[in-house]
Structures are given as C-alpha cells and as structure tokens.
N, CA, C and O atoms as a GROMACS GRO file, in nm:
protein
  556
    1UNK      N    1  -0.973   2.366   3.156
    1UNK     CA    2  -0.830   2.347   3.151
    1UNK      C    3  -0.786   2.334   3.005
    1UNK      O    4  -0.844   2.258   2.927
    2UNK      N    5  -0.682   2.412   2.970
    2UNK     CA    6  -0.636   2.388   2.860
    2UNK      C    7  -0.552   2.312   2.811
    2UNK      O    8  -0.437   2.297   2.852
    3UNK      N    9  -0.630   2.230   2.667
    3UNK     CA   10  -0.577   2.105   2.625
    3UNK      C   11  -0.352   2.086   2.620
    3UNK      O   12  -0.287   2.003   2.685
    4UNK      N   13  -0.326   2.133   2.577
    4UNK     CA   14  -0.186   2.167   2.554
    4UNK      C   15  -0.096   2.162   2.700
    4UNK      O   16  -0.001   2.096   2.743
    5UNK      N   17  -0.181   2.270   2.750
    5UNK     CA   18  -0.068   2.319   2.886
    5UNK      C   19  -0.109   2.196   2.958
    5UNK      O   20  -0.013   2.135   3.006
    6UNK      N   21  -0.222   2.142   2.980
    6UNK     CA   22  -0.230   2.035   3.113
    6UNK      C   23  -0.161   1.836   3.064
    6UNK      O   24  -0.149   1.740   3.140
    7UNK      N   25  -0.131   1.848   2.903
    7UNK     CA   26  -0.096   1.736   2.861
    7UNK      C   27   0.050   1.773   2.840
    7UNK      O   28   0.114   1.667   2.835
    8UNK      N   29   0.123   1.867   2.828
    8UNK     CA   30   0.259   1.902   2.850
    8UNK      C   31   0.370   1.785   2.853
    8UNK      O   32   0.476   1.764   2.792
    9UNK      N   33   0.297   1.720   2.952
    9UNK     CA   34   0.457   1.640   2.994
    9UNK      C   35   0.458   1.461   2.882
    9UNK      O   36   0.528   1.360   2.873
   10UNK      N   37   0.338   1.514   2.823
   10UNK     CA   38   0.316   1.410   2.735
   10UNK      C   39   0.386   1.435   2.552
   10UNK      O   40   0.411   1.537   2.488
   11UNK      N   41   0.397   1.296   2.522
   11UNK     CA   42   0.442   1.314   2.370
   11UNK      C   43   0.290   1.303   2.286
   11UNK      O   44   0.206   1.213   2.291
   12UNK      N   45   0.293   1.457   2.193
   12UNK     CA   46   0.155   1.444   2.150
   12UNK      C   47   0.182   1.627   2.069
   12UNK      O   48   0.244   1.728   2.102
   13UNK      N   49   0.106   1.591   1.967
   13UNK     CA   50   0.046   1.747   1.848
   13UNK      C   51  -0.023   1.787   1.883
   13UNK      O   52  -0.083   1.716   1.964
   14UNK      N   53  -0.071   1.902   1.866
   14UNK     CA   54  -0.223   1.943   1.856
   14UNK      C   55  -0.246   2.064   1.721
   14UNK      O   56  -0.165   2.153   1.694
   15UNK      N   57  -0.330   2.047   1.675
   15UNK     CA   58  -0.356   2.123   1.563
   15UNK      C   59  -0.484   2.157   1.504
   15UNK      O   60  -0.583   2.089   1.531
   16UNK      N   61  -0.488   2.233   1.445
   16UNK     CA   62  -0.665   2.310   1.423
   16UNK      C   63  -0.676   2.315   1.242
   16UNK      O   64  -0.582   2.345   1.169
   17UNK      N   65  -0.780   2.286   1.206
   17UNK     CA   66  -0.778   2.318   1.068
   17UNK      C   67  -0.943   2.401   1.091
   17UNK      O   68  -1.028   2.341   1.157
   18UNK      N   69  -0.968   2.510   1.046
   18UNK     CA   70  -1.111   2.622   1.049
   18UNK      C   71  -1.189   2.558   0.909
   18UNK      O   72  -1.133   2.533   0.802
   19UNK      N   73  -1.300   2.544   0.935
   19UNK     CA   74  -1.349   2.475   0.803
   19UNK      C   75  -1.408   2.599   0.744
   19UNK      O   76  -1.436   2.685   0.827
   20UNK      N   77  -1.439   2.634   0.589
   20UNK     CA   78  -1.478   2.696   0.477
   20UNK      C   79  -1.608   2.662   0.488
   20UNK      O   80  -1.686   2.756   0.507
   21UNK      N   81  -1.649   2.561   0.482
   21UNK     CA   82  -1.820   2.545   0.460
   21UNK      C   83  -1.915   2.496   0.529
   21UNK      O   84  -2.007   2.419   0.503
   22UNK      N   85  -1.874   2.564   0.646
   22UNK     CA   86  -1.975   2.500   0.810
   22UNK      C   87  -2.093   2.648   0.800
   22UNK      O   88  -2.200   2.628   0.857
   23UNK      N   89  -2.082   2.752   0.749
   23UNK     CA   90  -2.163   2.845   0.777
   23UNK      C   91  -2.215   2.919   0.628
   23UNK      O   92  -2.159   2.850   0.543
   24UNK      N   93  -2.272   2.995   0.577
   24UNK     CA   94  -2.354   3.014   0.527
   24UNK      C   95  -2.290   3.157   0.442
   24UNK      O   96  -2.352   3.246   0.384
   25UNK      N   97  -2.156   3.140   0.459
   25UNK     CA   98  -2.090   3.303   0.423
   25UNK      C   99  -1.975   3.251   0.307
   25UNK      O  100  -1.930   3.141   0.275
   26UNK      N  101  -1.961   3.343   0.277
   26UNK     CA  102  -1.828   3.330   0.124
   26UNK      C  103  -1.708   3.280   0.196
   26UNK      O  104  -1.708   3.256   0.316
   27UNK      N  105  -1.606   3.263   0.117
   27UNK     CA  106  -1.477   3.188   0.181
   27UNK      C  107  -1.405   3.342   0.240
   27UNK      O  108  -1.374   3.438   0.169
   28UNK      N  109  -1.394   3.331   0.367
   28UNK     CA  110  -1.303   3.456   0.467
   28UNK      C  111  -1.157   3.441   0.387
   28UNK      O  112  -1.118   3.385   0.284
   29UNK      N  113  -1.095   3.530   0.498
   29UNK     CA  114  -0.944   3.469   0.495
   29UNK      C  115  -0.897   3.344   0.547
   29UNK      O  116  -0.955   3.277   0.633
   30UNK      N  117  -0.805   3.322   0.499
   30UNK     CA  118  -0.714   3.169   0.546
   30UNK      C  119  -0.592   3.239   0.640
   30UNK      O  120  -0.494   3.170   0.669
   31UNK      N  121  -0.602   3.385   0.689
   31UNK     CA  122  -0.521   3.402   0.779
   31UNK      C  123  -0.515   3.326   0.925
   31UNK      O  124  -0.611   3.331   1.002
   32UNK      N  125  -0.392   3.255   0.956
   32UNK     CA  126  -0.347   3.206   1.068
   32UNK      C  127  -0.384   3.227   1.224
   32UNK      O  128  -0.403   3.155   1.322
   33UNK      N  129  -0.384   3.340   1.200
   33UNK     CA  130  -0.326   3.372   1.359
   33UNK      C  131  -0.509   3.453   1.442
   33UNK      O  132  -0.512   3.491   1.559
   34UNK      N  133  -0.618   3.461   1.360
   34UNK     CA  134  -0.737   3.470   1.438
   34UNK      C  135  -0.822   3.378   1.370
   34UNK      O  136  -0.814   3.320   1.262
   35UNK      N  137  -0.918   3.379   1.474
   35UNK     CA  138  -1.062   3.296   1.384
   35UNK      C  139  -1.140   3.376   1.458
   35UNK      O  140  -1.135   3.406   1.577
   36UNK      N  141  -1.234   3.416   1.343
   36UNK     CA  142  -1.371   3.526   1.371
   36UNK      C  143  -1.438   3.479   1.463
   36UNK      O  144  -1.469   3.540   1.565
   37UNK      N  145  -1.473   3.343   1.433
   37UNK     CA  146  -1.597   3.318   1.551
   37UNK      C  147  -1.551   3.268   1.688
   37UNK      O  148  -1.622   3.205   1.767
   38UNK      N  149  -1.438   3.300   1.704
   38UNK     CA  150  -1.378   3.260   1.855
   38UNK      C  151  -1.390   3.378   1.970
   38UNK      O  152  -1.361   3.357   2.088
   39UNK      N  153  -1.435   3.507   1.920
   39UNK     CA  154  -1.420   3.610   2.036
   39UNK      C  155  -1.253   3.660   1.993
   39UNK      O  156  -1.204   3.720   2.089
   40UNK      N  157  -1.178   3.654   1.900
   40UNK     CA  158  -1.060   3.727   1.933
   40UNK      C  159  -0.976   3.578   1.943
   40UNK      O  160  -0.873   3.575   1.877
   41UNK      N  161  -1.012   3.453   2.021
   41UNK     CA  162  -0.857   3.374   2.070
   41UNK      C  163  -0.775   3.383   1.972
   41UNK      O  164  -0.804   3.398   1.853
   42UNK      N  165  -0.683   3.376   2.012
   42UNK     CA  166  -0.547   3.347   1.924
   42UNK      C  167  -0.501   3.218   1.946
   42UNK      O  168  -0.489   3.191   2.066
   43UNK      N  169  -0.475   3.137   1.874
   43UNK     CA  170  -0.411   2.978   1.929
   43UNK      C  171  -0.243   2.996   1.931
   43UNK      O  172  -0.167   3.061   1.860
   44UNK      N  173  -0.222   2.912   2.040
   44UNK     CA  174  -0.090   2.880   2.013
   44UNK      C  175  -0.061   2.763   2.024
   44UNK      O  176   0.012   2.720   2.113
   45UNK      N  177  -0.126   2.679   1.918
   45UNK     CA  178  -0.095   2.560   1.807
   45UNK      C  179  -0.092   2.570   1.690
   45UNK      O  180  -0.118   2.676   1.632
   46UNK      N  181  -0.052   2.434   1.616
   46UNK     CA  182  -0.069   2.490   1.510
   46UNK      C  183  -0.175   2.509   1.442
   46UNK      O  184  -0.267   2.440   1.485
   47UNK      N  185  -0.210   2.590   1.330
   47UNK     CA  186  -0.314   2.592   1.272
   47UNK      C  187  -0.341   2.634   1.157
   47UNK      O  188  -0.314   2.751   1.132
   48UNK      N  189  -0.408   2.541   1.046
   48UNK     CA  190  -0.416   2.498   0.933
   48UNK      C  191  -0.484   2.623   0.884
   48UNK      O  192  -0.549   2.695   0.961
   49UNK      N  193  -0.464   2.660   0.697
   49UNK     CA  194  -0.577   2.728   0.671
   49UNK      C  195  -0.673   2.666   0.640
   49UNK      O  196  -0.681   2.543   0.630
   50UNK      N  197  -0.786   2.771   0.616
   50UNK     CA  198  -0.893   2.709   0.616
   50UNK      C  199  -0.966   2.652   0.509
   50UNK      O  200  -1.017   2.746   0.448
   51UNK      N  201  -1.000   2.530   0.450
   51UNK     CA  202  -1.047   2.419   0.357
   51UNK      C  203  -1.225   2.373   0.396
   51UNK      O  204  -1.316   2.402   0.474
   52UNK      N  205  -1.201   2.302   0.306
   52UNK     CA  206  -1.343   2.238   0.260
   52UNK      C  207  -1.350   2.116   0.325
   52UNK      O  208  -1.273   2.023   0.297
   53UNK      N  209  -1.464   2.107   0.439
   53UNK     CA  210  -1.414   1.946   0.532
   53UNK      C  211  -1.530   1.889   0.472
   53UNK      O  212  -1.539   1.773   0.512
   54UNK      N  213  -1.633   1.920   0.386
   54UNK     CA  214  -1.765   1.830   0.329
   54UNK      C  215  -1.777   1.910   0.191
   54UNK      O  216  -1.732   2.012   0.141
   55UNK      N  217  -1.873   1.795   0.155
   55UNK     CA  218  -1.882   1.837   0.032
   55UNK      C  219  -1.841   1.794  -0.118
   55UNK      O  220  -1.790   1.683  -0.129
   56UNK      N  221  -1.858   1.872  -0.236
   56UNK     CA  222  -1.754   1.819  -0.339
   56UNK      C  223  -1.660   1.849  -0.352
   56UNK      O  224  -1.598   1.774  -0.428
   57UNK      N  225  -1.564   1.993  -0.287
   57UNK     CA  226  -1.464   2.058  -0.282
   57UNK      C  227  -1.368   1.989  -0.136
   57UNK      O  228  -1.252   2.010  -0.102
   58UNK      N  229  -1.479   1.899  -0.072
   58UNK     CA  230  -1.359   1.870   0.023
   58UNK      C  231  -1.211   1.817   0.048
   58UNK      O  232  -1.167   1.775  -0.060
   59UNK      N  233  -1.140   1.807   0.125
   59UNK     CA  234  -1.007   1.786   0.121
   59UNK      C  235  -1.003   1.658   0.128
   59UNK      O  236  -1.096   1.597   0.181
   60UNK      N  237  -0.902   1.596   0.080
   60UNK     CA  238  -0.854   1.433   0.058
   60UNK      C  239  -0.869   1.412   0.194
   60UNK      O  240  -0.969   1.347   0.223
   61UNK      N  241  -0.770   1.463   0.322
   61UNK     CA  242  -0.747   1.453   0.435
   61UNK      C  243  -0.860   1.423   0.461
   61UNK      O  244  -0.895   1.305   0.456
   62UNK      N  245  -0.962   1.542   0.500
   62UNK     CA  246  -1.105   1.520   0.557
   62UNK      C  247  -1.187   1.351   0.535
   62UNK      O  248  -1.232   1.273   0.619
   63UNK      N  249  -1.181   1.342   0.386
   63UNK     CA  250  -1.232   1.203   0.393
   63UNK      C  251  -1.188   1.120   0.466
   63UNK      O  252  -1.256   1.060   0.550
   64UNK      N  253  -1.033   1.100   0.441
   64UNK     CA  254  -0.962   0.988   0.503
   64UNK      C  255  -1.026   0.984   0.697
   64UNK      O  256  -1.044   0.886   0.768
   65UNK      N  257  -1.041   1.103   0.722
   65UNK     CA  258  -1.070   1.077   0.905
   65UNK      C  259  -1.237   1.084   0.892
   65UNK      O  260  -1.289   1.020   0.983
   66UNK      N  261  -1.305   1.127   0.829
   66UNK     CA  262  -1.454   1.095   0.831
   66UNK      C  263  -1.456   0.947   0.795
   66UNK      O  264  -1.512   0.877   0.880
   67UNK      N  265  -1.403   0.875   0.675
   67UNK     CA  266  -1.426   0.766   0.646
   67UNK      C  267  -1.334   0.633   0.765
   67UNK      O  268  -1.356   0.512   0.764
   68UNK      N  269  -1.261   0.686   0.829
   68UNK     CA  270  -1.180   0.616   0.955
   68UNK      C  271  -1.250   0.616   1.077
   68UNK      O  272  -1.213   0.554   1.176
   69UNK      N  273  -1.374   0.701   1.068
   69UNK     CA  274  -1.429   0.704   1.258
   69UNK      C  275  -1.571   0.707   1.208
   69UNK      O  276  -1.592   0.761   1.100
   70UNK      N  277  -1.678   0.650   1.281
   70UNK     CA  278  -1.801   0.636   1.240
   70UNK      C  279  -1.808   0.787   1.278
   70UNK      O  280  -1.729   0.873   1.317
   71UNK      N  281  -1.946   0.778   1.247
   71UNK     CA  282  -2.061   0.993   1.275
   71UNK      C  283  -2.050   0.997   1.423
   71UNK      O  284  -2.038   0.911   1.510
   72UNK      N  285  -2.057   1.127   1.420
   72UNK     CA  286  -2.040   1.133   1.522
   72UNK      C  287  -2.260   1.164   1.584
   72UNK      O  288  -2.335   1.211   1.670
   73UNK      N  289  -2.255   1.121   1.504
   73UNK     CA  290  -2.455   1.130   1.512
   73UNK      C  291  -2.516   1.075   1.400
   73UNK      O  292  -2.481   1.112   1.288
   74UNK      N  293  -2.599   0.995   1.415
   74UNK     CA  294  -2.688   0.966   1.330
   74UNK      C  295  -2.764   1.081   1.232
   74UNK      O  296  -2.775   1.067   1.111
   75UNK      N  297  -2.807   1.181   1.298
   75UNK     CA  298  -2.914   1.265   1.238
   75UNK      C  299  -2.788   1.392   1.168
   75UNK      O  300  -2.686   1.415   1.233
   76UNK      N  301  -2.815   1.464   1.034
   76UNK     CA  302  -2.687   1.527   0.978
   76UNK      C  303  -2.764   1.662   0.998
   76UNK      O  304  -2.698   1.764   0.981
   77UNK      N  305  -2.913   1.674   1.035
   77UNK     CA  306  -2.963   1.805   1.038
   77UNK      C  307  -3.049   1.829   0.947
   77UNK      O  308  -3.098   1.734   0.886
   78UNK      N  309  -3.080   1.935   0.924
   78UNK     CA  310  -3.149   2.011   0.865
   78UNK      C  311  -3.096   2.093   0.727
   78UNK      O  312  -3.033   2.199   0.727
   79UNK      N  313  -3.147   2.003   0.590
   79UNK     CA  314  -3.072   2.049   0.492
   79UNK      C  315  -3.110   2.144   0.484
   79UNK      O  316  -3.089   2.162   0.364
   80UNK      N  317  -3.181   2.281   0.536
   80UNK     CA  318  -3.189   2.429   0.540
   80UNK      C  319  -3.085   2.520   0.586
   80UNK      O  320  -3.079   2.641   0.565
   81UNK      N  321  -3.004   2.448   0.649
   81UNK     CA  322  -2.879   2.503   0.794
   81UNK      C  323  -2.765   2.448   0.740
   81UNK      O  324  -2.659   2.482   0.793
   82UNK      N  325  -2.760   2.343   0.614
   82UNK     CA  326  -2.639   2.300   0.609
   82UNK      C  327  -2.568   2.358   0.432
   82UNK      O  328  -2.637   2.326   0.335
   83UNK      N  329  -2.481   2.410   0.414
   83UNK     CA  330  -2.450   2.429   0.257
   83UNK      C  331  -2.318   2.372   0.241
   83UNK      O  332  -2.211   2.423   0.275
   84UNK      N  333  -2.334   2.280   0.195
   84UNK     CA  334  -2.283   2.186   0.079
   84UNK      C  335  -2.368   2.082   0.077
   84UNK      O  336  -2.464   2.039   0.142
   85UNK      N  337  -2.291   2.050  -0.039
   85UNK     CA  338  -2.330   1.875  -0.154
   85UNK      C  339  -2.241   1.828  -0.200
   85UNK      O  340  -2.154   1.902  -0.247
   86UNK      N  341  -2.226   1.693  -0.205
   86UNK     CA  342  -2.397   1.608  -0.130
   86UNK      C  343  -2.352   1.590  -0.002
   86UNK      O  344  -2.236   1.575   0.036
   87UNK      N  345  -2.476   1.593   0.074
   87UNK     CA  346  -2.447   1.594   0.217
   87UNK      C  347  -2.446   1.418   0.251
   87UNK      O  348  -2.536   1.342   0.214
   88UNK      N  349  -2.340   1.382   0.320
   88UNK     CA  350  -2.338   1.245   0.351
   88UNK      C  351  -2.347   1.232   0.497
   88UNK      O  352  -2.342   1.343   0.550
   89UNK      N  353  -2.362   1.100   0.613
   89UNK     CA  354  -2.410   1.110   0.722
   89UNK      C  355  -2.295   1.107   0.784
   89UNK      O  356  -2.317   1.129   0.904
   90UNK      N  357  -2.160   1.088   0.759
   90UNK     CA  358  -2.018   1.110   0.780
   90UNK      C  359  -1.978   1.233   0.804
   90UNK      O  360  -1.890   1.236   0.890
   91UNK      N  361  -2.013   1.347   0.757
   91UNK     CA  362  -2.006   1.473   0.700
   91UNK      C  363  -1.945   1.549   0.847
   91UNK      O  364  -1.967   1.498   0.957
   92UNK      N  365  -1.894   1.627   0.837
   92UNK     CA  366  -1.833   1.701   1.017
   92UNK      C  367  -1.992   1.818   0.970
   92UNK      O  368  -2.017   1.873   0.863
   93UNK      N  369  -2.065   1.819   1.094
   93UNK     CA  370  -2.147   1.873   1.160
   93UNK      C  371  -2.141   2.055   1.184
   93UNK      O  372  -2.218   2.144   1.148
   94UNK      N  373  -2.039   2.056   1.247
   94UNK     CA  374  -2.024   2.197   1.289
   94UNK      C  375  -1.891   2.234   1.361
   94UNK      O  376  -1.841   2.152   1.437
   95UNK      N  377  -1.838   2.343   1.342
   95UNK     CA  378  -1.693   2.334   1.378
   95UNK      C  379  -1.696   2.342   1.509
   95UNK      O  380  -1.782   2.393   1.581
   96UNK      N  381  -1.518   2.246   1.559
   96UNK     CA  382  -1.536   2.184   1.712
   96UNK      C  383  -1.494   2.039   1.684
   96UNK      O  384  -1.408   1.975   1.744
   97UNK      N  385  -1.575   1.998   1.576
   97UNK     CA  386  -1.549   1.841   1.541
   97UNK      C  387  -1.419   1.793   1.602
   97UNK      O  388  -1.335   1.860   1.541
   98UNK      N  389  -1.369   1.735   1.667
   98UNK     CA  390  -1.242   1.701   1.734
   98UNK      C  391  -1.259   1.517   1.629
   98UNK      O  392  -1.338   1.428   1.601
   99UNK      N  393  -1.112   1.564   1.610
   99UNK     CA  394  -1.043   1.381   1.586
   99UNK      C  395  -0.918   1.387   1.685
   99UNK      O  396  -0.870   1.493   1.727
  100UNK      N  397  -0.866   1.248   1.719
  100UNK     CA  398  -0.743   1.173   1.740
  100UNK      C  399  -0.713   1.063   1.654
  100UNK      O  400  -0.757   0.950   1.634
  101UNK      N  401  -0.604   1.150   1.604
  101UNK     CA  402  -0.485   1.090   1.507
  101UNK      C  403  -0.378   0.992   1.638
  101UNK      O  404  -0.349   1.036   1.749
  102UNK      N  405  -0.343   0.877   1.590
  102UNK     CA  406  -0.255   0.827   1.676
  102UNK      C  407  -0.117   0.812   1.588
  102UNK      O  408  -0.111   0.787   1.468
  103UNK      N  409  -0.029   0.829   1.662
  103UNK     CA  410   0.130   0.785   1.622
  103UNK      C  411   0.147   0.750   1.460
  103UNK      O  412   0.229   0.803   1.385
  104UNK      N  413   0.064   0.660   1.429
  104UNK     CA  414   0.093   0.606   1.303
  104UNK      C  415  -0.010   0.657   1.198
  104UNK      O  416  -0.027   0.592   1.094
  105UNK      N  417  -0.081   0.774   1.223
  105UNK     CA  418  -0.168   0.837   1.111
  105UNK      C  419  -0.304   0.777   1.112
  105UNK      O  420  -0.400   0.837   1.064
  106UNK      N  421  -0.313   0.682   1.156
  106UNK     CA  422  -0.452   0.627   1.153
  106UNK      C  423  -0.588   0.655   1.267
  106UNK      O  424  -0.594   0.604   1.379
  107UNK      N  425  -0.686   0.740   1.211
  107UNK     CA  426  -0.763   0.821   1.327
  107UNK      C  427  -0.801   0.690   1.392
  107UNK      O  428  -0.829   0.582   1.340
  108UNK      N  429  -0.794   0.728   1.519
  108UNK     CA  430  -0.866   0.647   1.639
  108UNK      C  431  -0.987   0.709   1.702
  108UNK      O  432  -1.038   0.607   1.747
  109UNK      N  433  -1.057   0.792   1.731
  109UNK     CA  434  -1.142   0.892   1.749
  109UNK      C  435  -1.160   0.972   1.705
  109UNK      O  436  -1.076   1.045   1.652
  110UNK      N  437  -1.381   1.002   1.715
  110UNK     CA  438  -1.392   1.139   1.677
  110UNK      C  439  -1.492   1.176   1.759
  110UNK      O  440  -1.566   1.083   1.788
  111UNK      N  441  -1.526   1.306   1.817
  111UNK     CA  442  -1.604   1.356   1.931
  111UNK      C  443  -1.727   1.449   1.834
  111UNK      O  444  -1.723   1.491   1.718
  112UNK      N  445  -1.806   1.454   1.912
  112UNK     CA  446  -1.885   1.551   1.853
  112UNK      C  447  -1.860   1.718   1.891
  112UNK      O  448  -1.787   1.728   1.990
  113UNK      N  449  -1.900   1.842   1.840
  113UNK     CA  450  -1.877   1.950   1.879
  113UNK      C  451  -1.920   2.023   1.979
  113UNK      O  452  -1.912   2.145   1.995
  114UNK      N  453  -1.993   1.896   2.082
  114UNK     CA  454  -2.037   1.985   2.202
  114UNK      C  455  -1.990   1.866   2.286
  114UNK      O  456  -2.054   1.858   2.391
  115UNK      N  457  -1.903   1.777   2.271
  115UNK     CA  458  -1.838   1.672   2.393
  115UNK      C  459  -1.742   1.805   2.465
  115UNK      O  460  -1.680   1.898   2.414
  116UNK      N  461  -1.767   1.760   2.613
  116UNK     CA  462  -1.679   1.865   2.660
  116UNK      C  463  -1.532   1.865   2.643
  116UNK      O  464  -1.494   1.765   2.582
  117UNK      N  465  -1.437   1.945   2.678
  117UNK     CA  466  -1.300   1.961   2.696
  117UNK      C  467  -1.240   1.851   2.811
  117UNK      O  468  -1.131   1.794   2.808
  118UNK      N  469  -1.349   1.841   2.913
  118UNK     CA  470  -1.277   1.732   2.992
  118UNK      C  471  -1.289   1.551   2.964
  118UNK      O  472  -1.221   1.460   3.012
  119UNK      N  473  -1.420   1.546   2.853
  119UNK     CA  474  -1.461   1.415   2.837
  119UNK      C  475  -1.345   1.388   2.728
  119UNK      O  476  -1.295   1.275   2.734
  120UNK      N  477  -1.286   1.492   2.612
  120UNK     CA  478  -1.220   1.425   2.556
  120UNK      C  479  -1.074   1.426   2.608
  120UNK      O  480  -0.989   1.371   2.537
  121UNK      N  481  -1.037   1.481   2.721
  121UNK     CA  482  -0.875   1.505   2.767
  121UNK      C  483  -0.908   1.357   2.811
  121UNK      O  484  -0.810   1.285   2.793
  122UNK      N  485  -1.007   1.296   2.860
  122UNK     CA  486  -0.990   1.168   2.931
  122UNK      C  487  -0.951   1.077   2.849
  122UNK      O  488  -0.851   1.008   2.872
  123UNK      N  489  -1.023   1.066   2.746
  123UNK     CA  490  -1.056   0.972   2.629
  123UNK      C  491  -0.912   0.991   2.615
  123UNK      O  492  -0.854   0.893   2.662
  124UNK      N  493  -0.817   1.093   2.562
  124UNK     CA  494  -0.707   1.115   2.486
  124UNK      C  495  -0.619   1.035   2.609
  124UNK      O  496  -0.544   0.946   2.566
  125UNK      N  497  -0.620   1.055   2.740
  125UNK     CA  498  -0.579   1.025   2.861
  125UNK      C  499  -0.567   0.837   2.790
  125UNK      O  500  -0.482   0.781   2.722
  126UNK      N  501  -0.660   0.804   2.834
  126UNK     CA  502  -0.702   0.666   2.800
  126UNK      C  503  -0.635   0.608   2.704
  126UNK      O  504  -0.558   0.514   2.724
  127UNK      N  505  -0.659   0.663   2.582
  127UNK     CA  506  -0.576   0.609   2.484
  127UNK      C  507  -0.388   0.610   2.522
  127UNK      O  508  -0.310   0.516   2.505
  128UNK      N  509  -0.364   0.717   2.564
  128UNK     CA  510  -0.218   0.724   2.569
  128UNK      C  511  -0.175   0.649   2.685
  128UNK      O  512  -0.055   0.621   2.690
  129UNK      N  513  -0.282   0.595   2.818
  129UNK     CA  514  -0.240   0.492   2.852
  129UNK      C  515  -0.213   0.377   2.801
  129UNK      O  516  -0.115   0.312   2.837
  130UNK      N  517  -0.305   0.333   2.701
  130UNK     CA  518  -0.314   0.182   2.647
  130UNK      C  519  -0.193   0.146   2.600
  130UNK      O  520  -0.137   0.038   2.613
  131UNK      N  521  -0.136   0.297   2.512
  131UNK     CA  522  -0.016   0.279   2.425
  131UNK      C  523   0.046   0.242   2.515
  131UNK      O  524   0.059   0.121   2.532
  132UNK      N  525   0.097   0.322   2.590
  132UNK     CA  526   0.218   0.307   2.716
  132UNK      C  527   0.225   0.202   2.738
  132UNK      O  528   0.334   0.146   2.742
  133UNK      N  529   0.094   0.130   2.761
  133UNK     CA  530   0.106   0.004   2.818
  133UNK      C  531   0.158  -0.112   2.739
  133UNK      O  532   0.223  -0.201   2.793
  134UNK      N  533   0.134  -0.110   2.630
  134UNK     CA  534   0.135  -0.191   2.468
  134UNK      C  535   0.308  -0.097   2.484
  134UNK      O  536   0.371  -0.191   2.533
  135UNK      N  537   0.366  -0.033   2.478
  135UNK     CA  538   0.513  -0.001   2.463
  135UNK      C  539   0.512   0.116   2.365
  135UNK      O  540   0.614   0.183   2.349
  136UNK      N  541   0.364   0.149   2.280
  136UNK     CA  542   0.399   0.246   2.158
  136UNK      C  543   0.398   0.378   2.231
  136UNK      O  544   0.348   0.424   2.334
  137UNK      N  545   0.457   0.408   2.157
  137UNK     CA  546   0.508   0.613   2.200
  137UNK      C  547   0.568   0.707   2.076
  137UNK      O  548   0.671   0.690   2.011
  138UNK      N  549   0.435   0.844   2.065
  138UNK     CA  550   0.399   0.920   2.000
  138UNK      C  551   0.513   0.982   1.946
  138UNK      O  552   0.609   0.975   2.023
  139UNK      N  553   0.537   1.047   1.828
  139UNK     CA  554   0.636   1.137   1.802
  139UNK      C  555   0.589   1.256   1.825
  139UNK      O  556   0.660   1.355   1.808
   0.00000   0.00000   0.00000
C-alpha cells in the first residue's frame, strides 16, 4: 500500500532526498523526476536533489537526523562496500533509510532500509495517534 494515498486523510509531508554516496559510482544527475535504481518510478512527492548523507561532504541536515535517532544497527558493514570517510556507526547504511520528522522539526524515528512499508505506516500510525491524543497537529 502506498505510503501517501493510504495516509491521505491525515495532516503529514512526505519527501525523498537520493543520496550521492551510498554506491560506488561518480555523482549522477540531481534530476527530479527519476531515480535510476528504482526500475523507472516516478514519485509524486516531493523530492530533494541528490547530496551527501555520510561522510566529509555530508549535508548539515543529514547530521542533524543521524545525530537525533540512534543507528539504525550496530554493525556499519564492510569497509570494502562502503565509500566514504570517516565512516561513523550513525552513518545511513543504504538508501531506503526512512526518518520521521514530527511537527516541530525534531526527528522522532529512524527505520532501517529493509523495515517493511507496513511496519513503518504503523509506527507513523502510532505516533500520530499519541499526538492527537496530547492535542498536537501536524502542518
């Protein structure tokens, strides 16, 4: 089920940023509207170009939500498979990495890149109950 269409009636973003240094190839394009390794999808969210989420080139942003949500794993891999430096145990893994940003900018979650689509609609579920319940509501 897709994330967007089945949360609809809810107040909530969704947005994609493609990371630069998850794979082993020169920097692509930062064009919008495909990503190579998807088969063709096209999103219709928004979606960021594509930046540096580890590393020494990484983006301010990136820190701020790696350093806001513990790893999403202990183990960072295999420094043969991974290019950048310095590799820290914070570091996003492989693209997929899902965060939740809540209302006020401050990440509340981060999933790993093989949690399914339904474990995190719940989680997101969950959280946007609590708010409701507490009175806060998303822009």
């Amino acid at each position: 089920m897709h994330y967007k269409k089945s949360l609809h009636h809810l107040v909530w973003s969704f947005w994609a940023s493609p990371a630069t240094n998850l794979e082993n190839r020169s920097q692509e394009t930062t064009q919008r509207s495909y990503l190579p390794s998807s088969g063709g999808f096209v999103p219709n969210f928004q979606l960021f170009e594509k930046g540096d989420v580890n590393g020494e080139k990484e983006q301010k942003f990136y820190t701020f939500l790696k350093n806001s949500c513990l790893p999403t794993s202990e183990l960072l891999g295999s420094p043969n498979s991974l290019f950048w430096e310095p590799m820290k145990n914070h570091d996003i893994r492989w693209n997929f990495e899902k965060f939740l940003v809540g209302p006020n900018g401050i990440p509340i979650m981060r999933w790993h890149h093989r949690t399914t689509v339904s474990n995190v609609k719940m989680d997101i579920l969950a959280y946007m109950r609590r708010q409701a319940a507490q009175g806060v509501r998303g822009k």
